[in-house]
N, C-alpha and C positions, 0 to 999 in steps of 0.2 A: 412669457408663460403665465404671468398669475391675470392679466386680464382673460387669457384665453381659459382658463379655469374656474374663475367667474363666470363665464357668459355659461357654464356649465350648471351652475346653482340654478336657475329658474326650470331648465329642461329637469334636473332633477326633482323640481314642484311639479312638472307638470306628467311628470312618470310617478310620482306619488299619487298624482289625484287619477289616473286610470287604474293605478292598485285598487285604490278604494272602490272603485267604479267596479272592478271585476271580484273584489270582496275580503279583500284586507282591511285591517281596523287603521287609523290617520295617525296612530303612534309606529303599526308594523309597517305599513306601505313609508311612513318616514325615514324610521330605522334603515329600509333596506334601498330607497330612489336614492337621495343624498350620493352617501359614500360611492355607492355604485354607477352614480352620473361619473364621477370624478373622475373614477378608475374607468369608466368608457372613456372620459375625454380623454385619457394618455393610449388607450388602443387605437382612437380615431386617428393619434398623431402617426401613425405606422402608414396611414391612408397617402402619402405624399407617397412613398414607392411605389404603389399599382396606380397611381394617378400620373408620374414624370416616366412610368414604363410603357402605358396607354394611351399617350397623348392624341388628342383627335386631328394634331395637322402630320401625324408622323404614320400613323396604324390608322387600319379598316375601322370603322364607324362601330362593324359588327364586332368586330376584336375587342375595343375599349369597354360595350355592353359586357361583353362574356365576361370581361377580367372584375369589372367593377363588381357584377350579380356575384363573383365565386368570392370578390374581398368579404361582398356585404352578408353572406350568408357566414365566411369563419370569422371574422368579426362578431356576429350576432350570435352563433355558437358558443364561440370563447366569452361570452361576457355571460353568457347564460351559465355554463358551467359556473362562472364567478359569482355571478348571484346564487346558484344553488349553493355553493362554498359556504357564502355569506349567511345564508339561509338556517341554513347547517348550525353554525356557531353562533346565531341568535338566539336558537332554539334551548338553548342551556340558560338563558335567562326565562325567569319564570313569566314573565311581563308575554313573552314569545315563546309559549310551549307549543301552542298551534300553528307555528308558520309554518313549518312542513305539511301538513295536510293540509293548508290552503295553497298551498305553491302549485301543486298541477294547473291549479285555475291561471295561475299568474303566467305560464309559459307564455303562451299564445299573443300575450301584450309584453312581454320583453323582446321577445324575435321579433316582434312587428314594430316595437318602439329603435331594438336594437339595429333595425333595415335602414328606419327611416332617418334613423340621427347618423349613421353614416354614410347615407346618401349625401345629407347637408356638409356632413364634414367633408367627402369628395369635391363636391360643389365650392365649397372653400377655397380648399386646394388647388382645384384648377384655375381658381379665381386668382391665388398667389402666384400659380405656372406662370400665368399670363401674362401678369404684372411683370413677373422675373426675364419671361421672355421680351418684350416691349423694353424692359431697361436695359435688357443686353443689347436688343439689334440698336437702339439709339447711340450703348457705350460702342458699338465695332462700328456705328457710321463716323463715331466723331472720331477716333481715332484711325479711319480710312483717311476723314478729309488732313487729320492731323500730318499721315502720310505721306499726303497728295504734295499739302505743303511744304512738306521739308523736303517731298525730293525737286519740286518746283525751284526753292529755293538753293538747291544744289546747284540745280541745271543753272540758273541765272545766277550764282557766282561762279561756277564755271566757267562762264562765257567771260566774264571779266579780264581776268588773267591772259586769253589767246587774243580778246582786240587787244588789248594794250601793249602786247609787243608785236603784234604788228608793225604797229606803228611807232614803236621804239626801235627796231629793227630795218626797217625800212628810215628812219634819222639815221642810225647809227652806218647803215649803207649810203648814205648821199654823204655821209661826210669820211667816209673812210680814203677816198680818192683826195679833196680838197683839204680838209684837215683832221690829219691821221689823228691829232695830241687833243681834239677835240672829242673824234671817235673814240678813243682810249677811256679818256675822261668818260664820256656817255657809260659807257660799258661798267666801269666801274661802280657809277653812282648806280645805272640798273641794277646791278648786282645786290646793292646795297636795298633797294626798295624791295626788291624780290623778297631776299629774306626776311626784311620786316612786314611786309605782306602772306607768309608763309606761320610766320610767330603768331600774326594777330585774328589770323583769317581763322583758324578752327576753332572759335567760340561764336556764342550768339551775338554779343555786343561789343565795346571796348568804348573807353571815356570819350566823348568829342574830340579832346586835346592830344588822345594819340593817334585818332581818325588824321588831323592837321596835322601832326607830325609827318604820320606816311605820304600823304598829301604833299609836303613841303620836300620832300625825299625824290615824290615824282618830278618835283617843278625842279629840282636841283640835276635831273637827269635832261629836263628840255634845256636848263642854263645853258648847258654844254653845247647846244645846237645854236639858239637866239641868242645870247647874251643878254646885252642889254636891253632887246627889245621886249624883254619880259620880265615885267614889271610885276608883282604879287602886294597886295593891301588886305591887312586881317584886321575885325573887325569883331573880336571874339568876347560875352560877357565869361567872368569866372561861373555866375549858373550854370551857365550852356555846357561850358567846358569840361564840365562834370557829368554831365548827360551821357548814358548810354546811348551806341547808335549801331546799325546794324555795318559792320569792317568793310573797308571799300566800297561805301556808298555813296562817300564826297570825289574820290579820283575819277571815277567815268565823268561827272561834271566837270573837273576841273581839266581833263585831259579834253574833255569838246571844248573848254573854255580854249586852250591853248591852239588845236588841232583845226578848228573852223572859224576861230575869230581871229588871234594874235598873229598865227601865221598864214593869213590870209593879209594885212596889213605889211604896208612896206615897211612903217616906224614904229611897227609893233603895238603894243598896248597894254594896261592896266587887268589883271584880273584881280576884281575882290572879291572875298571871301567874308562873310558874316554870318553870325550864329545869335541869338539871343533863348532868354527862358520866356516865355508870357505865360503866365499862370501855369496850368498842369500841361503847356504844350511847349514842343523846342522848334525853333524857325532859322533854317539853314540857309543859306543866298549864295548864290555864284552868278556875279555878275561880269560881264567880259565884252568891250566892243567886237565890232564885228564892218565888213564890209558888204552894206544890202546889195550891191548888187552883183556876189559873186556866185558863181553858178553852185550848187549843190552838188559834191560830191560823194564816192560812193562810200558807205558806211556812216553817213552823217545820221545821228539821229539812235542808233544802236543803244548806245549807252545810257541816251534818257530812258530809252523805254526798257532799258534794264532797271535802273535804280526805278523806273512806276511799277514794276512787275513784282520787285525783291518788296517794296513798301506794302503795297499793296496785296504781297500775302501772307508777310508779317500782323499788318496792322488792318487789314482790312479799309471798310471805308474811313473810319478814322484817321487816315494819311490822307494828303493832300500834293500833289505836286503840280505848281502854279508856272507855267512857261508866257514871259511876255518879251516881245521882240519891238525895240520900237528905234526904228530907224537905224543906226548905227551901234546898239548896243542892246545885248542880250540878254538878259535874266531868268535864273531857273530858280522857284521857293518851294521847300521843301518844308512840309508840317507834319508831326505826329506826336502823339502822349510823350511825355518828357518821362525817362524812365532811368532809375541807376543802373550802371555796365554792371554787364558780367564777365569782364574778365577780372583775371587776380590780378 
């Protein structure tokens, strides 16, 4: 407010010096421009309602003319009255005996001065609509994309949960005929990662270290199927371990670890698991042999390109996910800003 009250002081030098011009003396024409700038600039500010009721992308072209001509004319009225007020109660000072009989002269350049400085202040105005309008439509785009994102991110952790017992179900059926006490078992431990995938899954993030937990919950669900042929090697620093990460980002990899490499091998195999911090980023590994020359089956691949999908609209380009295959064993690296969890 007080910068815009200032910018008022010079317009009222310059409604002083057409007083003088039209034939007030440079003490009366001071007397009465001054104060009477001020008190117009707090009328101009009334100028925002017929300018956000008249907008030119909303209303006729002609419509916004009319409304403005009818502001700028009771605008230019009411100050006139105000000056003649002012006029009035100068006139009791002896210094101002004749401001009243020189006033008629003066009308004609207050309504003309009064037209033209709320034209500028309209002009203003519209200049601030526009600003206002531009930051709005930028704030509803960003909070469209923010939108977009989260229900992206819905959808791909949604999908997590139905492959995964898929194909925990489909185990827990191949062993139910051959061995019941293994199926039993399976079921149980499933049970068990469900619910701790159910606890961790409604926040944004949770530590590394209970990401590997749930992880190690699922590999205790394939025990039941492989035994021995599944072998697990972690490889975790205490940085990392501390690191927020977005829930069930490591199991899609470690279940294709298990699901297309381990039991594709007849004596099974090693999956490791490593995490480290390197400066402001965290770098996740899941590495797991593999047999080159088995045929691709169906659904392979789902779950990577879930955890690229879920990184990649979290973190944008700043996530990285690095797939190399070389000869008999697999590797997927996983990069993005190292951040603390959010869960409690």
């Amino acid at each position: 407010m007080g910068p815009y009250l200032a910018a008022w002081i010079p317009l009222g030098g310059l409604l002083a010096g057409l007083l003088v011009i039209a034939g007030s003396p440079w003490g009366e024409a001071a007397a009465i421009a001054f104060p009477m700038a001020i008190i117009y600039g707090f009328i101009c500010l009334a100028a925002w309602y017929p300018c956000k009721s008249a907008s030119p992308h909303a209303v006729p072209f002609l419509r916004v003319i009319t409304t403005q001509v009818m502001a700028a004319a009771v605008s230019a009225m009411l100050w006139l009255f105000l000056v003649d007020t002012w006029v009035v109660l100068l006139e009791q000072i002896p210094a101002f005996s004749k401001a009243t009989e020189r006033f008629p002269r003066l009308v004609p350049v207050i309504l003309a001065v009064g037209v033209v400085l709320y034209a500028l202040a309209a002009a203003l105005h519209y200049l601030l609509i526009a600003f206002e309008e531009a930051r709005q439509a930028e704030r509803s785009t960003l909070e469209l994309e923010v939108l977009a994102r989260e229900a992206e991110l819905r959808a791909l952790r949604a999908q997590i949960d139905p492959h995964f017992l898929f194909n925990a179900l489909n185990s827990i059926s191949s062993l139910t005929g051959t061995d019941p006490a293994a199926a039993r078992a399976m079921c149980l431990e499933l049970a068990n990662f469900l619910r701790e995938s159910v606890r961790l899954g409604g926040v944004a993030s949770i530590p590394l270290a209970d990401e590997l937990a749930l992880a190690e919950k699922y590999l205790a669900v394939e025990r039941a199927r492989f035994g021995s042929r599944l072998r697990v090697e972690r490889e975790v620093s205490a940085e990392a371990g501390a690191c927020g990460v977005p829930p069930l980002v490591l199991q899609p990899l470690v279940e294709n670890a298990v699901t297309h490499g381990v039991a594709m091998l007849v004596g099974g195999g090693v999956v490791r698991i490593a995490a480290r911090r390197l400066g402001e980023r965290l770098h996740l590994t899941v590495d797991n042999p593999m047999d080159p020359g088995a045929a691709v089956r169906p659904g392979e691949g789902v779950g990577l390109a879930n955890v690229r999908g879920r990184l990649a609209a979290l973190y944008g380009h700043e996530a990285s996910v690095e797939v190399q295959q070389d000869g008999g064993h697999f590797r997927v690296e996983l990069a993005w800003p190292a951040s603390p969890a959010s869960a409690p």
